[in-house]
SEKOL-447586 format. One line per field, with one value per atom (N, C-alpha, C): chain; x, y, z. Coordinates in pm, whole numbers, plus 50000, padded with zeros to 5 digits. Last residue first. Layout:
<pts>
kette = c(A  ...)
xx = c(X  ...)
yy = c(Y  ...)
zz = c(Z  ...)
</pts>
This chain:
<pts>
kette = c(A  A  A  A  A  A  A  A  A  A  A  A  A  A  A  A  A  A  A  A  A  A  A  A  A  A  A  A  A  A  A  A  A  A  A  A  A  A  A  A  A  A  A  A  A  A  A  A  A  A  A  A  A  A  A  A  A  A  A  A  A  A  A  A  A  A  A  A  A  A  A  A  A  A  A  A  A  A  A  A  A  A  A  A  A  A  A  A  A  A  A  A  A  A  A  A  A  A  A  A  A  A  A  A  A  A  A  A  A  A  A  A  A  A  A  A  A  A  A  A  A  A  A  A  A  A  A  A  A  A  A  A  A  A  A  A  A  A  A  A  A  A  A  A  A  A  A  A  A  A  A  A  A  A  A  A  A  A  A  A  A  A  A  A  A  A  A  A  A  A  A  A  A  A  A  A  A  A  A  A  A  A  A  A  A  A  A  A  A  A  A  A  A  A  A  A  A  A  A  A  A  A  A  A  A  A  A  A  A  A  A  A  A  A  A  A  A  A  A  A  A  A  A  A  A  A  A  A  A  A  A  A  A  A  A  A  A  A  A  A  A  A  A  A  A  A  A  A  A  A  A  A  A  A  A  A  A  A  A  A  A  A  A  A  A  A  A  A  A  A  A  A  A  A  A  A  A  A  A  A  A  A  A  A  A  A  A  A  A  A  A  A  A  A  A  A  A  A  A  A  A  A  A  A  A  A  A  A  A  A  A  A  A  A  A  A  A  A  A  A  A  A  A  A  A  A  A  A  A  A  A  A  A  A  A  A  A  A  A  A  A  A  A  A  A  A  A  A  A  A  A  A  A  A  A  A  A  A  A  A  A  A  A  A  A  A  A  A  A  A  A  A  A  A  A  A  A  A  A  A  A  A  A  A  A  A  A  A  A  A  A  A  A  A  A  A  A  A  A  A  A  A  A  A  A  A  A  A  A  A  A  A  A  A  A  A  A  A  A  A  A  A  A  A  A  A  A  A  A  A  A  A  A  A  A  A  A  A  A  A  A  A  A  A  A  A  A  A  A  A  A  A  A  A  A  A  A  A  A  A  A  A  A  A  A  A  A  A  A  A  A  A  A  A  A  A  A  A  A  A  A  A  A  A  A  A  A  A  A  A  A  A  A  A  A  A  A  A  A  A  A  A  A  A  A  A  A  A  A  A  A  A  A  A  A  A  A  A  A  A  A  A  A  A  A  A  A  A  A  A  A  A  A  A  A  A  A  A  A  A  A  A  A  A  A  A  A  A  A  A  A  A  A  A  A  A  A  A  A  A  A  A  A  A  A  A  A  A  A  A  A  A  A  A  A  A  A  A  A  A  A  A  A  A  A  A  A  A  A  A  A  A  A  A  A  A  A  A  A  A  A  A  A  A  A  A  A  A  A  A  A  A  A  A  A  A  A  A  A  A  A  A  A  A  A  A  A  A  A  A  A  A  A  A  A  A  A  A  A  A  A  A  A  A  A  A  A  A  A  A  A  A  A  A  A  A  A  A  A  A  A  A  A  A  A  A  A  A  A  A  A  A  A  A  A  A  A  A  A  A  A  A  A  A  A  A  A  A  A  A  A  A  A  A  A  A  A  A  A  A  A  A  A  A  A  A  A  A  A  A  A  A  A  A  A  A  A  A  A  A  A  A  A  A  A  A  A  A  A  A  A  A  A  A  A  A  A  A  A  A  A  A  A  A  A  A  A  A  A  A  A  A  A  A  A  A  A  A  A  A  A  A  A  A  A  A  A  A  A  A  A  A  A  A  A  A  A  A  A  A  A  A  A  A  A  A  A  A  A  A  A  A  A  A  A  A  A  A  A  A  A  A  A  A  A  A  A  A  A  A  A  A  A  A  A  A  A  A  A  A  A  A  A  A  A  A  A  A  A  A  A  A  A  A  A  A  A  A  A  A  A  A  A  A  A  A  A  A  A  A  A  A  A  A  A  A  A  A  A  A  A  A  A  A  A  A  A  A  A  A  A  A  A  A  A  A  A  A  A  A  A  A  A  A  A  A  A  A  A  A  A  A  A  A  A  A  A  A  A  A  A  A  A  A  A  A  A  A  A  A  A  A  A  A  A  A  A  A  A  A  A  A  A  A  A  A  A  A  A  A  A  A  A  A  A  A  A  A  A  A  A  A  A  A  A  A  A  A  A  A  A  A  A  A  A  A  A  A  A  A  A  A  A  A  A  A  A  A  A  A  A  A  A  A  A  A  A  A  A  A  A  A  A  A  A  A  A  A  A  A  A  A  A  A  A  A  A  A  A  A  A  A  A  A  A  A  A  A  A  A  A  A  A  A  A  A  A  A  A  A  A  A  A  A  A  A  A  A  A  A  A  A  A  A  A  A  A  A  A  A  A  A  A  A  A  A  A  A  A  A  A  A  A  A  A  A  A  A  A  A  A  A  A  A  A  A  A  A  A  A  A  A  A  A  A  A  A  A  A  A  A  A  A  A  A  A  A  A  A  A  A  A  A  A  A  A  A  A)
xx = c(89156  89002  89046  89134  89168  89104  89286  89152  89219  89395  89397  89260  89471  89371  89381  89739  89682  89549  89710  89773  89715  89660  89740  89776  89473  89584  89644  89292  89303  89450  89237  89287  89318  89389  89272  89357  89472  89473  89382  89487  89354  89464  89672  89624  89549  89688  89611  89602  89807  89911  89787  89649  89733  89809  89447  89407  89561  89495  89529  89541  89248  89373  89393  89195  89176  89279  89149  89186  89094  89153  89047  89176  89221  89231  89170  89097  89123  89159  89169  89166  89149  89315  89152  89247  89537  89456  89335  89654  89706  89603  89570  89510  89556  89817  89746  89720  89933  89914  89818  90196  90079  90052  90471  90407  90239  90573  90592  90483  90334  90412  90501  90275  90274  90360  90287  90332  90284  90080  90107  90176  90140  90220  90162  89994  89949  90058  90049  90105  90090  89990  89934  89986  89818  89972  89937  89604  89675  89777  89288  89463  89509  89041  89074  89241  89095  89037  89085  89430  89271  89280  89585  89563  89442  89937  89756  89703  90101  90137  89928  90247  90142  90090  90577  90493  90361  90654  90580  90545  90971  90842  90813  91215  91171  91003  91203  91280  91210  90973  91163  91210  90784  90863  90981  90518  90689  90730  90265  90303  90476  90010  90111  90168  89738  89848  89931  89406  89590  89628  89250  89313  89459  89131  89231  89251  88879  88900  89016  88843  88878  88927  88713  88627  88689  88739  88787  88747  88783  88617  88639  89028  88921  88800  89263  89139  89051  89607  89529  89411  89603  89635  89542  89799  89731  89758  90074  89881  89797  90243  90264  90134  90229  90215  90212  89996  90147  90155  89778  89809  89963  89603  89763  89728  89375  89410  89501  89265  89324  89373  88825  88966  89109  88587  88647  88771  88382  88424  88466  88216  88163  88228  88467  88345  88360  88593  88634  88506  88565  88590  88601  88639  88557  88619  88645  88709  88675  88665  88606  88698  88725  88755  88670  88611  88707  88773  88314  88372  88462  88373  88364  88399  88338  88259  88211  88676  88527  88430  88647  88782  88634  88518  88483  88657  88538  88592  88600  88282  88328  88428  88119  88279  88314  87943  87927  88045  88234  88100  88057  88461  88457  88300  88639  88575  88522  88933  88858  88729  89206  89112  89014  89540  89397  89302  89899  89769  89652  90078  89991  89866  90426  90324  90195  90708  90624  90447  90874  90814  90737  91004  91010  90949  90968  90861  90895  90867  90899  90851  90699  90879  90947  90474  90503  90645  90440  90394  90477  90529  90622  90628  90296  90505  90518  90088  90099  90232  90172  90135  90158  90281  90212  90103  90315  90344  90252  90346  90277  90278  90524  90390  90292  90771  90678  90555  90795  90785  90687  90884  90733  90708  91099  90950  90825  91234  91243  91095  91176  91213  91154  91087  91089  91190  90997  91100  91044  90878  90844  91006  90912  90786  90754  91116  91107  90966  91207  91082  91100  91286  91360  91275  91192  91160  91200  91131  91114  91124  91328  91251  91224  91252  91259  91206  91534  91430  91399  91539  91519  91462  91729  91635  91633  91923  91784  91712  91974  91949  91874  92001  92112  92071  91785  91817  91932  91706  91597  91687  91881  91873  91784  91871  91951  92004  91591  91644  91798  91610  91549  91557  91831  91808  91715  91954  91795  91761  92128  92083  91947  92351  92247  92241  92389  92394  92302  92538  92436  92477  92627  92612  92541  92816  92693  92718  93016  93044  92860  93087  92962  92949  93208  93300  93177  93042  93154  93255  92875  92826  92951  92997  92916  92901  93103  93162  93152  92819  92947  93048  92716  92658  92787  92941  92920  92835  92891  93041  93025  92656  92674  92804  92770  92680  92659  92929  92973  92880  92735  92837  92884  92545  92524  92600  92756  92685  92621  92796  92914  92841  92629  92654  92750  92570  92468  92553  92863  92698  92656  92883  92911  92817  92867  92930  92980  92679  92616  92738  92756  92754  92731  92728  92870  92849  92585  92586  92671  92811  92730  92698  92838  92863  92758  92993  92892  92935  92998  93050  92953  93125  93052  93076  93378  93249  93142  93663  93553  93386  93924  93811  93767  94120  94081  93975  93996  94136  94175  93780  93763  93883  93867  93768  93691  93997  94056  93956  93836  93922  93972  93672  93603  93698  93834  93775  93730  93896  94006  93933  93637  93675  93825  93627  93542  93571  93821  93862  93796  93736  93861  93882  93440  93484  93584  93622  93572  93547  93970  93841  93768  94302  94185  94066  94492  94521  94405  94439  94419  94443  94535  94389  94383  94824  94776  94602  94979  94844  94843  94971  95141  95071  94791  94852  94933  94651  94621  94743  94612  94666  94689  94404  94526  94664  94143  94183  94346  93875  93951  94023  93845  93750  93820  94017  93838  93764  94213  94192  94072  94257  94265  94213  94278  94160  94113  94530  94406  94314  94696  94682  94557  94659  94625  94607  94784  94646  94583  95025  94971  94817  95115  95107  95044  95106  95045  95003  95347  95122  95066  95543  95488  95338  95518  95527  95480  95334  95454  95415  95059  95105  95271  94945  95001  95074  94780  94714  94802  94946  94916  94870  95009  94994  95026  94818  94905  94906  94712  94745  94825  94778  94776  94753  94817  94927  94957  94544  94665  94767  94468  94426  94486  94664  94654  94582  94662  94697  94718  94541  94435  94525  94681  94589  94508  94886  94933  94801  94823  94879  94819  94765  94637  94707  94990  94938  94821  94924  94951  94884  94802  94952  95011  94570  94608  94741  94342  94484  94546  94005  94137  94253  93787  93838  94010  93460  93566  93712  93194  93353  93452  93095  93032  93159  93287  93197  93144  93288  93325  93213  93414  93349  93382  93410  93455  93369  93435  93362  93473  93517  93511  93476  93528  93408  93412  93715  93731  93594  93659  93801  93817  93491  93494  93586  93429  93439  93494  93154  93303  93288  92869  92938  93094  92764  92663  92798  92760  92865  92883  92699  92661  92783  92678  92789  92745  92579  92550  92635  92589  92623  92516  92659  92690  92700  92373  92425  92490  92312  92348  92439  91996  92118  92137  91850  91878  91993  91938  91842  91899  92138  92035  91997  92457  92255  92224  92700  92648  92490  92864  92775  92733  93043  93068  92982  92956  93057  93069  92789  92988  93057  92561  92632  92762  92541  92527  92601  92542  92670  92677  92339  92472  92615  92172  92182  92263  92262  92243  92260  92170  92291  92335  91844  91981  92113  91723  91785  91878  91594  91514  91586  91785  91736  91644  91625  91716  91666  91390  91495  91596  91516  91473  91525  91675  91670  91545  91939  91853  91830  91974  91930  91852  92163  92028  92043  92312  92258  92164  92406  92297  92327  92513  92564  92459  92269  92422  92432  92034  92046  92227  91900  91991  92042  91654  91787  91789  91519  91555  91624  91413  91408  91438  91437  91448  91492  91350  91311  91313  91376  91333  91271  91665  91615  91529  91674  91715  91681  91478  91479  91515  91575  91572  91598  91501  91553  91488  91329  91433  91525  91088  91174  91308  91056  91032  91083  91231  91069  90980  91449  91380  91264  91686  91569  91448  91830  91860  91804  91803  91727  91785  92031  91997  91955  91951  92041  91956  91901  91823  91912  91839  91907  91866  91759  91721  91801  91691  91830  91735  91582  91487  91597  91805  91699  91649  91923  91907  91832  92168  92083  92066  92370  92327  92154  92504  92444  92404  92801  92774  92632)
yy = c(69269  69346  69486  69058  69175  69259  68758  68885  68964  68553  68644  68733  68251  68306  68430  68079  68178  68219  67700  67888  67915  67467  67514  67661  67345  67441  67450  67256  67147  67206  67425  67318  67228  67734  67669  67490  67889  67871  67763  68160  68064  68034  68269  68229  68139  68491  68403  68375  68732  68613  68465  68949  68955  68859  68853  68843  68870  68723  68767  68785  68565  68532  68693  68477  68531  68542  68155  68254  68325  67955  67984  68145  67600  67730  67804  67324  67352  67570  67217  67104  67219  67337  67380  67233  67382  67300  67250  67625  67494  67406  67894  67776  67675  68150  67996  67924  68464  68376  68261  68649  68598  68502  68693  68721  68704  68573  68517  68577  68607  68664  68607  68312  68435  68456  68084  68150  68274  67803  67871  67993  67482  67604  67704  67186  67282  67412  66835  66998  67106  66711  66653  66767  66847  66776  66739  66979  66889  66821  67009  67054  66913  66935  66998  67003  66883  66757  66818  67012  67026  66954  67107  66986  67074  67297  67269  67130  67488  67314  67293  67789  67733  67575  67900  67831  67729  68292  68068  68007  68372  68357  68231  68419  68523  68517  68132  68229  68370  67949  67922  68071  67688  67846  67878  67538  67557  67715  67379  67512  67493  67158  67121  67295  67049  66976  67032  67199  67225  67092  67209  67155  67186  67562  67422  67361  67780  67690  67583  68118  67978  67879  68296  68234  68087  68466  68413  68335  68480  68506  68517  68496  68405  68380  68484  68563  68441  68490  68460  68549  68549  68611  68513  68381  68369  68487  68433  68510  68491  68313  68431  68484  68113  68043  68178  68132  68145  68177  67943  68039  68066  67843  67845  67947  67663  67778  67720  67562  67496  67639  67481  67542  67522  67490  67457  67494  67772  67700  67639  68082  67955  67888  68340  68269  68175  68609  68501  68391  68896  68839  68726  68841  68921  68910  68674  68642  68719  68680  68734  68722  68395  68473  68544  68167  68251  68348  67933  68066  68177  67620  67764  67853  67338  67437  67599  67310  67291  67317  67714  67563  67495  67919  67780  67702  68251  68161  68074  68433  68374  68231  68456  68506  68528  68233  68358  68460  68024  68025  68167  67867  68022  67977  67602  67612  67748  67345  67445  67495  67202  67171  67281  67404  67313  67280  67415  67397  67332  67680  67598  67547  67708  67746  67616  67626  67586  67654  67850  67685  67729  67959  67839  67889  67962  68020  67882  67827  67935  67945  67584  67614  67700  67713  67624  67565  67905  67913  67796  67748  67850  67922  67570  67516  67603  67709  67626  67648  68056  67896  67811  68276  68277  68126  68455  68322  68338  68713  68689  68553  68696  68770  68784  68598  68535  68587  68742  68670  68546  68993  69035  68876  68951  68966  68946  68942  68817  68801  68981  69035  68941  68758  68831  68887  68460  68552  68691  68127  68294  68339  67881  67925  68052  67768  67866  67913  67406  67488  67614  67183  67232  67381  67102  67007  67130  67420  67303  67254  67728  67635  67497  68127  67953  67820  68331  68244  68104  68644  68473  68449  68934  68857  68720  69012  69073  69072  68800  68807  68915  68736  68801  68828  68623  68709  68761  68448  68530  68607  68209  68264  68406  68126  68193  68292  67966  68172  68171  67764  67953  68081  67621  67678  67800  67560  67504  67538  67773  67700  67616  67942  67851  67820  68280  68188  68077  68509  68421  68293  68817  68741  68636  69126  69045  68876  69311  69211  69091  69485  69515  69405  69471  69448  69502  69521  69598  69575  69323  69484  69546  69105  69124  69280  69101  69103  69154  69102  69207  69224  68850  68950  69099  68672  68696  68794  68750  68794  68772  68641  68770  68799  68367  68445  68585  68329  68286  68382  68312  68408  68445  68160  68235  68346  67874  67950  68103  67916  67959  67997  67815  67926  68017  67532  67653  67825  67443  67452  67558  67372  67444  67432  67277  67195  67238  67481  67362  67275  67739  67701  67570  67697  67695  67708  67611  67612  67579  67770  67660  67598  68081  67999  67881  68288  68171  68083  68622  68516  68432  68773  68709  68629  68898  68927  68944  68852  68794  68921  68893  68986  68968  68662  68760  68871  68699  68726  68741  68560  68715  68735  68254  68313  68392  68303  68253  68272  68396  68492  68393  68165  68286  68388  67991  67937  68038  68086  68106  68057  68103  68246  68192  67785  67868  68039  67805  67726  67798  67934  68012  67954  67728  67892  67978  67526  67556  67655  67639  67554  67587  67548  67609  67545  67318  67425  67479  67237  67162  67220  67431  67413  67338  67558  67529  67516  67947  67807  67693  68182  68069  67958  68349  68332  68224  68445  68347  68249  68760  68678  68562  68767  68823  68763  68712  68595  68645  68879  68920  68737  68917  68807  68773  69096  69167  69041  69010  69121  69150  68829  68773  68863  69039  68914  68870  69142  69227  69151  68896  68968  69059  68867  68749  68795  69116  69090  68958  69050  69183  69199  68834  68798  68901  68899  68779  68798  69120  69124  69024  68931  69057  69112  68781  68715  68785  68945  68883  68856  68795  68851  68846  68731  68726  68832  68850  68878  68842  68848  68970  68983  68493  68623  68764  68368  68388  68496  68254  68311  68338  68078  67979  68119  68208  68146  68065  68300  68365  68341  68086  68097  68205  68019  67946  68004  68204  68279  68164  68073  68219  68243  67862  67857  67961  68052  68000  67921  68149  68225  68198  67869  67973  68069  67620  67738  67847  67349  67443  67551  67030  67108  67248  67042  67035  67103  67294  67222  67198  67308  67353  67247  67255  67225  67291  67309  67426  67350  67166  67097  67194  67390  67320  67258  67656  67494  67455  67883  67859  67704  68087  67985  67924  68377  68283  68204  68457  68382  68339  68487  68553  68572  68318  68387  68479  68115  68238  68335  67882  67989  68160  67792  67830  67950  67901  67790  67857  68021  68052  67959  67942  67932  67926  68212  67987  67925  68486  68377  68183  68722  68614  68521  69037  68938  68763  69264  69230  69104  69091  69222  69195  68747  68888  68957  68552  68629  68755  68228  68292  68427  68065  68156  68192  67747  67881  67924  67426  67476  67638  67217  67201  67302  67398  67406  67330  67264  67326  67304  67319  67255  67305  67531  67353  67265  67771  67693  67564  67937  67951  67837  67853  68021  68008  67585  67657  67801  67563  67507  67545  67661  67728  67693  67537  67693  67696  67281  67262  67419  67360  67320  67356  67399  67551  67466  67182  67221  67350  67025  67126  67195  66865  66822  66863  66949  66890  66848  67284  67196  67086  67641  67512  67337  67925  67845  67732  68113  68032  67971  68494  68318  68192  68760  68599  68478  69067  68912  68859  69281  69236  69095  69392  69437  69356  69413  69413  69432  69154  69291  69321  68897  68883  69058  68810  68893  68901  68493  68565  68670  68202  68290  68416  67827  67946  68079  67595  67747  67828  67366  67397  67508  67186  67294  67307  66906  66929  67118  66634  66773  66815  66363  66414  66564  66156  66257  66328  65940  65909  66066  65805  65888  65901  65576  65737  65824  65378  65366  65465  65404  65422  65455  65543  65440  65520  65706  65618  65535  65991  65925  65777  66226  66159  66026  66591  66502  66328  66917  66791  66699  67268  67172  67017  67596  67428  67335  67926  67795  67689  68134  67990  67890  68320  68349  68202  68503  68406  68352  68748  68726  68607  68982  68845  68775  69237  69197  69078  69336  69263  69206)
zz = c(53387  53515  53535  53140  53194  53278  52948  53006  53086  52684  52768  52825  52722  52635  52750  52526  52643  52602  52440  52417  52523  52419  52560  52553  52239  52219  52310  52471  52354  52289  52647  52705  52583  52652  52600  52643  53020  52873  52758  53179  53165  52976  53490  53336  53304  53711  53705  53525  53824  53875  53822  53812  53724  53738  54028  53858  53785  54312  54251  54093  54485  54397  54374  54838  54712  54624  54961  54953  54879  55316  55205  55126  55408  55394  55271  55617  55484  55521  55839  55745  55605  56144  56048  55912  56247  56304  56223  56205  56092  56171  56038  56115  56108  55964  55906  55951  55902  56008  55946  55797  55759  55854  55796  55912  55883  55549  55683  55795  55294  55387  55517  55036  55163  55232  54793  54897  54944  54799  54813  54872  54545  54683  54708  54559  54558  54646  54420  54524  54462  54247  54358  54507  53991  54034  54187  53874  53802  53818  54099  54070  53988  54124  54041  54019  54419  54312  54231  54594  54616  54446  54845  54778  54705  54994  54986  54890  55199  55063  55109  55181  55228  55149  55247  55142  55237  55362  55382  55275  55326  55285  55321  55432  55351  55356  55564  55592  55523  55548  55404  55450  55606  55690  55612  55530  55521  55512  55663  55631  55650  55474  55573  55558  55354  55423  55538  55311  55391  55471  55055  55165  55227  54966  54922  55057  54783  54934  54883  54707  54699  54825  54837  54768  54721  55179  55035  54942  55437  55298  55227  55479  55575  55474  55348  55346  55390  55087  55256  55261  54805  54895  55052  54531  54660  54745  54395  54316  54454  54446  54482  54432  54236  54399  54468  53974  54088  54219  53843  53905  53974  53543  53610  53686  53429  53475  53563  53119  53224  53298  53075  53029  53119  52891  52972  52976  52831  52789  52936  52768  52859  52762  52663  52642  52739  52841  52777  52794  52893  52778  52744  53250  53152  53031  53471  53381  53247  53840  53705  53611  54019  53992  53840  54144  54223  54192  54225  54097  54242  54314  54330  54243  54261  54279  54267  54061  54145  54104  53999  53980  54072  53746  53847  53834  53674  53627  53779  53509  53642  53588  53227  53325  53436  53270  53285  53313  53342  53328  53311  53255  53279  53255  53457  53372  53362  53481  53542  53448  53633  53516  53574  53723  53745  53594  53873  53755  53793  53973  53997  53919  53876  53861  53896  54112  53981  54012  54322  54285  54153  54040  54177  54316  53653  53820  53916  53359  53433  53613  53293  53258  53363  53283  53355  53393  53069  53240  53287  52838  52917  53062  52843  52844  52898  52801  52876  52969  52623  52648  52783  52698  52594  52530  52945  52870  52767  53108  52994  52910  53279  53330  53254  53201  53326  53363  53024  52936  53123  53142  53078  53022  53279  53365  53259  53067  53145  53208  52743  52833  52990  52474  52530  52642  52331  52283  52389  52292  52333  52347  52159  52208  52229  51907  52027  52029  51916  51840  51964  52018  51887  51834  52228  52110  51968  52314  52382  52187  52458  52357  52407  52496  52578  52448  52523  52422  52458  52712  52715  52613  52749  52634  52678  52933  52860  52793  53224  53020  53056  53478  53436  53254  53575  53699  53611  53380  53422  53481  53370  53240  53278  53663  53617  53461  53676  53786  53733  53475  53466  53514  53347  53485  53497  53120  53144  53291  52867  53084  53082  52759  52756  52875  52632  52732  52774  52489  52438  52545  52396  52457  52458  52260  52267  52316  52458  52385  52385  52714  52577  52461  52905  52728  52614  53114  53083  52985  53076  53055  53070  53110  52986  52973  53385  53271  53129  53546  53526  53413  53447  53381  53422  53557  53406  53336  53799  53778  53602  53843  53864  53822  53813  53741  53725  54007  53891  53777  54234  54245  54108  54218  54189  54185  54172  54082  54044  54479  54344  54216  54604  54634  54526  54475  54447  54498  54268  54385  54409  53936  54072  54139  53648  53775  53906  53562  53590  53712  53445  53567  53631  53144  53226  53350  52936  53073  53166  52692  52726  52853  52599  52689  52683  52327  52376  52488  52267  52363  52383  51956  51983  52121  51898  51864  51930  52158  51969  52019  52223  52212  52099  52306  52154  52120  52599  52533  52385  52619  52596  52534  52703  52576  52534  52898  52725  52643  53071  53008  52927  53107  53011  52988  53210  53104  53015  53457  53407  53177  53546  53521  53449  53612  53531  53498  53789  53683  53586  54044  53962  53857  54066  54023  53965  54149  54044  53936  54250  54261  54137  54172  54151  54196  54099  54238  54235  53859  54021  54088  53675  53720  53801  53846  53719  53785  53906  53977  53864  53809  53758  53828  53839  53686  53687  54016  54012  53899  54066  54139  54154  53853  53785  53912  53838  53867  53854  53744  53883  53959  53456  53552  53709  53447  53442  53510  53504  53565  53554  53237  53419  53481  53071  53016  53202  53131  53124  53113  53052  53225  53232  52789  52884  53055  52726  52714  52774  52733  52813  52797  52654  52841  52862  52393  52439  52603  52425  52366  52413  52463  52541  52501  52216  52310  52450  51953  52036  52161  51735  51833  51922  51433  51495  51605  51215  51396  51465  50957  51061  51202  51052  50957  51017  51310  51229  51169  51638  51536  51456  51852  51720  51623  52078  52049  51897  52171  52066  52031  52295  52146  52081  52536  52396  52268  52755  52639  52525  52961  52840  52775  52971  52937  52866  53038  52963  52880  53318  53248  53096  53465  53447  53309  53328  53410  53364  53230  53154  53284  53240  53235  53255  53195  53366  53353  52978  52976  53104  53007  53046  53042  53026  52918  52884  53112  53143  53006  53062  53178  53138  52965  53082  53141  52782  52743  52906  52571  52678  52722  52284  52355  52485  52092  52189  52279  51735  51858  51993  51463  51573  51735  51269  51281  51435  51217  51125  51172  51353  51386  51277  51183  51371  51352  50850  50958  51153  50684  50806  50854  50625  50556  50642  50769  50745  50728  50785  50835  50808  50611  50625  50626  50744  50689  50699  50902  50753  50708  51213  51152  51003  51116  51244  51164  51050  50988  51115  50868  50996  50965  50776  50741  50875  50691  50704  50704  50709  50597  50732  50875  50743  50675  50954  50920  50834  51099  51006  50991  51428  51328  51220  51507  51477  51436  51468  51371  51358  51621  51643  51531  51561  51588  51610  51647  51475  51448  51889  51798  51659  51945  52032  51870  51875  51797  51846  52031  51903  51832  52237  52262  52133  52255  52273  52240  52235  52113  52124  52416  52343  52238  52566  52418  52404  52916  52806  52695  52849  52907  52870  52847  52818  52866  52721  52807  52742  52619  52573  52670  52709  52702  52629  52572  52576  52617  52647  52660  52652  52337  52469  52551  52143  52295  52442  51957  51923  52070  51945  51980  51961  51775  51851  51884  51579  51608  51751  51482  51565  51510  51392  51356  51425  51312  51452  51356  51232  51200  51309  51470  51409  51341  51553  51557  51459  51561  51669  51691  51440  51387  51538  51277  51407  51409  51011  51079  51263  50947  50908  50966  51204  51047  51045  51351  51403  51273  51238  51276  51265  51287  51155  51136  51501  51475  51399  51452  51468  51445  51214  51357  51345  51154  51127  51255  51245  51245  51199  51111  51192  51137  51202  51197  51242  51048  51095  51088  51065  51122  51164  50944  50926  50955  51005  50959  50915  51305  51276  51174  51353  51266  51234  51593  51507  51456  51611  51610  51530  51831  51707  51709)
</pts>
């Protein structure tokens, strides 16, 4: 099912007066949505995914645009009539009510024609259990369950009508880390084997990144970039989204392109061809450093963290906009730690220059 977002604004009324009289929680979000795909929305809190989440399935209504699955303009359908299934952060499971009995509540309220018997009910509530591989689980209630089996018991109730549409609302959030990423991978499995279009909120980035084929990252109600995961980390388009994106965090400086040489400091550390003598803010990623004795950029070295896979090299330096500098390298890379400072070379395709008054990108190319 493909979905169609066309100028969805939604703005709630501001508490305090002072600030206006509304609180714009989305603003002109404009999208399609691919038939069969997953998206993320990511961002961080009260950027407003919660809010499109709630517009696309019903429980809120739009100030101002259209919502549309397929050709069918939905604005209008209330929840239950639009085909959706939902799946929420505290999972929302009935304690009473066995795993069974839980996925099979929302066919329990159909009527009319969709109404189901009692044998349809349990034969599709067992197939719903079986894809989120919980079918050994059925007569447990949810205190017998850990998180994980709670959260899979949460998304087969809300495949078990086989909607349309699947919205999750950062549904990993009350797991630790090892579950999460388990949880996740078991939702992109899922997804590709119902084909059922998808829409997943997170303010977690390695998880909206390692399972969407589409991220829309927003801040303050407004979507900044719309792309494919790698291409949207390898291309920001602004400040926010470099910086949003990438663990550890992208590395910022005040800086300046002279002759297209681009100066952090002192030192020109990199060619910057096309882009006029201005000032400007350059992001690098902590993975753009290469180690090099005759390297042109110089950072203080604090300190070297050994993380198994990779070192993070922790540097300082005047220019930088945060007070930690990462860079990572190879483990088997070797680092004076005795010496007070280290020298590199960057890497141009791991280096953004954006305007410092706009924060856009300003792009070049070697």
């Amino acid at each position: 099912m493909k979905i169609r977002l066309e100028n969805l604004t939604k703005k709630f009324p501001n508490r305090d007066k002072k600030q206006g009289d509304f609180v714009i929680a989305v603003n002109n979000f404009d999208f399609e949505i691919p038939d069969g795909k997953l998206v993320g929305l990511l961002g961080p809190s009260g950027c407003g995914k919660s809010t499109t989440l709630n517009l696309i399935s019903g429980l809120e209504e739009p100030t101002e645009g259209k919502i549309f699955f397929g050709e069918d303009d939905v604005t209008q359908i209330p929840p239950e009539s639009r085909g959706v299934g939902l799946v929420f952060q505290n999972y929302a499971l009935y304690p009473h009510l066995t795993v069974q009995q839980n996925i099979m509540f929302p066919l329990q309220n159909l009527r009319g024609a969709e109404k189901l018997s009692k044998d349809e009910m349990k034969r599709r509530a067992l197939e719903a259990a079986k894809l989120v591989q919980i079918d050994t689980l059925m007569e447990r209630k949810p205190a017998e369950l850990s998180g994980g089996q709670q959260q899979r018991v949460a998304i087969a109730r809300a495949l078990v009508k086989m909607p349309k549409v699947l919205l999750l609302d950062e549904p990993l959030s009350n797991l630790d880390a090892r579950l999460r990423l388990q949880t996740r991978e078991e939702i992109r499995r899922i997804q590709k084997a119902t084909k059922i279009t998808t829409i997943f909120v997170t303010h977690d980035q390695d998880e909206a990144m390692s399972i969407s084929d589409l991220i829309v990252v927003m801040k303050d109600g407004v979507v900044h970039q719309i792309g494919k995961p790698q291409e949207v980390y390898d291309h920001p388009t602004n400040l926010f989204v470099a910086t949003f994106l990438g663990t550890p965090s992208i590395n910022v400086f005040n800086a300046r392109v002279q002759e297209e040489q681009l100066y952090i400091g002192k030192e020109a550390v990199l060619k910057t061809p096309g882009i006029a003598d201005s000032n400007v803010i350059a992001a690098i990623r902590p993975e753009g450093f290469l180690l090099d004795r005759e390297g042109p950029f110089t950072l203080q070295l604090d300190r070297v963290e050994v993380m198994g896979r990779d070192t993070s090299v922790v540097c300082g330096h005047e220019a930088s906009m945060s007070d930690v500098i990462r860079a990572i390298v190879r483990t088997d890379s070797v680092v004076d730690e005795d010496k007070d400072t280290v020298r590199f070379t960057l890497i141009p395709s791991k280096v953004h220059l954006f305007d410092p008054a706009t924060e856009e990108d300003l792009p070049f190319t070697l």
